[in-house]
C-alpha positions as CSV (number, residue, x, y, z in Angstrom):
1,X,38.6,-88.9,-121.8
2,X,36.6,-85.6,-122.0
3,X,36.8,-83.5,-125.3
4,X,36.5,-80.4,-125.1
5,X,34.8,-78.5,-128.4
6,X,37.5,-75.4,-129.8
7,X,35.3,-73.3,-132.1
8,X,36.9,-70.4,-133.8
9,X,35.0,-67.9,-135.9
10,X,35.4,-65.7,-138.8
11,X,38.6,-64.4,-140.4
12,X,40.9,-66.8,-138.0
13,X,41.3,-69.2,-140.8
14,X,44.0,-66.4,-142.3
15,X,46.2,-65.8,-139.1
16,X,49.9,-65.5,-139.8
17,X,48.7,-63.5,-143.0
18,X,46.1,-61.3,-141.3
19,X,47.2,-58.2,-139.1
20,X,50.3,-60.3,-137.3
21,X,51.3,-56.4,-135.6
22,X,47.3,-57.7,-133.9
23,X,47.6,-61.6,-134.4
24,X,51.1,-62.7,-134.6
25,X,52.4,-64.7,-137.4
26,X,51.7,-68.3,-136.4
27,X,49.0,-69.9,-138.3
28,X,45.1,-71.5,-137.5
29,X,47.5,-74.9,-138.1
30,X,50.2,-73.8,-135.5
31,X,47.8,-72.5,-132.8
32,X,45.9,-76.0,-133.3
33,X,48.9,-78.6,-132.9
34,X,50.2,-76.2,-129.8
35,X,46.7,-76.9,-128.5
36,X,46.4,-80.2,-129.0
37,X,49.9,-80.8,-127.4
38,X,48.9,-78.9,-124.1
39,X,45.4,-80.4,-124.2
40,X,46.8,-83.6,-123.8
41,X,49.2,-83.1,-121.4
42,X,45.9,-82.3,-119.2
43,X,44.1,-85.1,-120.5
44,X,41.4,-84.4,-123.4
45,X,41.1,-84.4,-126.2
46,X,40.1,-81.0,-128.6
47,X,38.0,-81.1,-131.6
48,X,39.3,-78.4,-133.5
49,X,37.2,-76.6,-135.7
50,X,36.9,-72.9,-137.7
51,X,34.4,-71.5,-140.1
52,X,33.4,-68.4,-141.4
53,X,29.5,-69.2,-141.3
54,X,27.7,-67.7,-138.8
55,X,25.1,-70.6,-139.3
56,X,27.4,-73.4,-139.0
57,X,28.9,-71.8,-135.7
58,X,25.4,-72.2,-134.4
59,X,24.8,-75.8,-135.6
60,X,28.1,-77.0,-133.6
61,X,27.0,-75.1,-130.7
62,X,23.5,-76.9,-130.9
63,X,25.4,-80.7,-131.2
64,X,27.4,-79.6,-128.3
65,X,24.8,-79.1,-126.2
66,X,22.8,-82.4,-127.4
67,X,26.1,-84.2,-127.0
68,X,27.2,-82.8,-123.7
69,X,30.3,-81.5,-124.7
70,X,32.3,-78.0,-123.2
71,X,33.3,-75.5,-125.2
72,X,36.0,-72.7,-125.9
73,X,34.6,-70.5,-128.7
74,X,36.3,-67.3,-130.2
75,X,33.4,-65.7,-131.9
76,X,35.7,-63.0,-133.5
77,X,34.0,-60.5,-135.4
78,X,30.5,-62.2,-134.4
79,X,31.3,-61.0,-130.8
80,X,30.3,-57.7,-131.2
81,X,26.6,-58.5,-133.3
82,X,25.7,-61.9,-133.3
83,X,22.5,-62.4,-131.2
84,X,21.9,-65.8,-132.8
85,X,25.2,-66.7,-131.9
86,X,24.4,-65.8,-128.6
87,X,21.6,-67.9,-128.0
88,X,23.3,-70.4,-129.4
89,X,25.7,-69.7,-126.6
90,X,23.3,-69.6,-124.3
91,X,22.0,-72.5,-124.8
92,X,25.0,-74.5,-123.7
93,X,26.0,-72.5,-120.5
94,X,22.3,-73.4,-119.8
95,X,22.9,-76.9,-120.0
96,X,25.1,-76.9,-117.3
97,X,28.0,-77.3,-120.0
98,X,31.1,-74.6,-119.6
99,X,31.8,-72.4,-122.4
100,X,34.6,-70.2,-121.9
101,X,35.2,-67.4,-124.8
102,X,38.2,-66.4,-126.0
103,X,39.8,-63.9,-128.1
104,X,43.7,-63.7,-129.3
105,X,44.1,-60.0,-128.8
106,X,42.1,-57.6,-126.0
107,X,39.4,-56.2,-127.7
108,X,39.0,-53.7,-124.8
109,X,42.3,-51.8,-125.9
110,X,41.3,-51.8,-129.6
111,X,38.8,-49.7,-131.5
112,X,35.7,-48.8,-129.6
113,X,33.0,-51.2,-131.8
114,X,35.2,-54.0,-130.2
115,X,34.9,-53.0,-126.5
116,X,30.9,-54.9,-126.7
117,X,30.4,-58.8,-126.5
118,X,26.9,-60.2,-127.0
119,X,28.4,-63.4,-126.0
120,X,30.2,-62.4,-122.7
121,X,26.8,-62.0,-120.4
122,X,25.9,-66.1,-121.1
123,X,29.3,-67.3,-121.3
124,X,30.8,-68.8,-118.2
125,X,34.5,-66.8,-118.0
126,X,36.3,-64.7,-121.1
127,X,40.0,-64.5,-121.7
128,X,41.5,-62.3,-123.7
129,X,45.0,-60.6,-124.9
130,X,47.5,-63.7,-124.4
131,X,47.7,-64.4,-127.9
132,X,47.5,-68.7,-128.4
133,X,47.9,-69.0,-124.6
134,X,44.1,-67.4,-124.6
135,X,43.0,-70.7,-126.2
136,X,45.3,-72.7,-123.7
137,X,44.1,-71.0,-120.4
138,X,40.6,-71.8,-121.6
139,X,41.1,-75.4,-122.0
140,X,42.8,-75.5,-118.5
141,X,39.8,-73.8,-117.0
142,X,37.5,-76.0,-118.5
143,X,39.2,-79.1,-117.3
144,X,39.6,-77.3,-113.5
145,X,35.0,-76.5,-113.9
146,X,34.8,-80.5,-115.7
147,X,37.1,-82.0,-112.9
């Protein structure tokens, strides 16, 4: 079974607390188990993770690419900035290994500092502005490039 890395960045550890008029009120913990459930309808499996290191981000973007494993990230605020993010990024779309980026809200129709992603020119697709179904679609279009 394939399993498919879910890598959320900084700041989604507090949703359901932070902005829900932005985020909506379910939690890091609800968006997970939702996940999980539609992942396996699909067959694979997620490994699940959050952190608000820039660093550690990096270091599980590195194993993904040494163990050849696809990945949905949502960089959140290190969207807009992160270069080493990026070529962290990079690094696994030049594998050969899909890594779709996702955020929860659009960042297009928010404020203007959010309109830029570092990450979108070496990511393989972006979805955006469906809430938890973002992560969802993702997974779907992973398993659709992974066959």
């Amino acid at each position: 079974m394939t399993t498919i890395l879910v890598l959320s960045g900084p700041n989604l550890g507090r949703l359901g607390t932070r902005e829900p008029e932005v985020y909506g009120h379910a939690t890091l913990a609800d968006l997970e188990a939702s996940l999980a459930s539609s992942a396996e309808a699909v067959g694979v499996d997620i490994d699940f993770r959050q952190t608000d290191d820039e660093g550690e981000l990096i270091r599980w973007l590195h194993a993904a690419v040494d163990a050849r494993t696809p990945v949905v990230l949502n960089p959140a605020a290190f969207t807009h900035y992160s270069y080493g993010l990026r070529d962290a990024a990079a690094l696994v779309t030049s594998a050969g290994l899909p890594l779709i980026e996702v955020h929860l809200s659009n960042p297009h129709s928010r404020e203007t500092f959010r309109h830029t992603s570092v990450i979108s020119g070496v990511a393989t697709g972006v979805i955006a502005g469906f809430g938890a179904d973002s992560y969802r679609l993702a997974v779907e279009q992973v398993v659709r490039i992974v066959g």
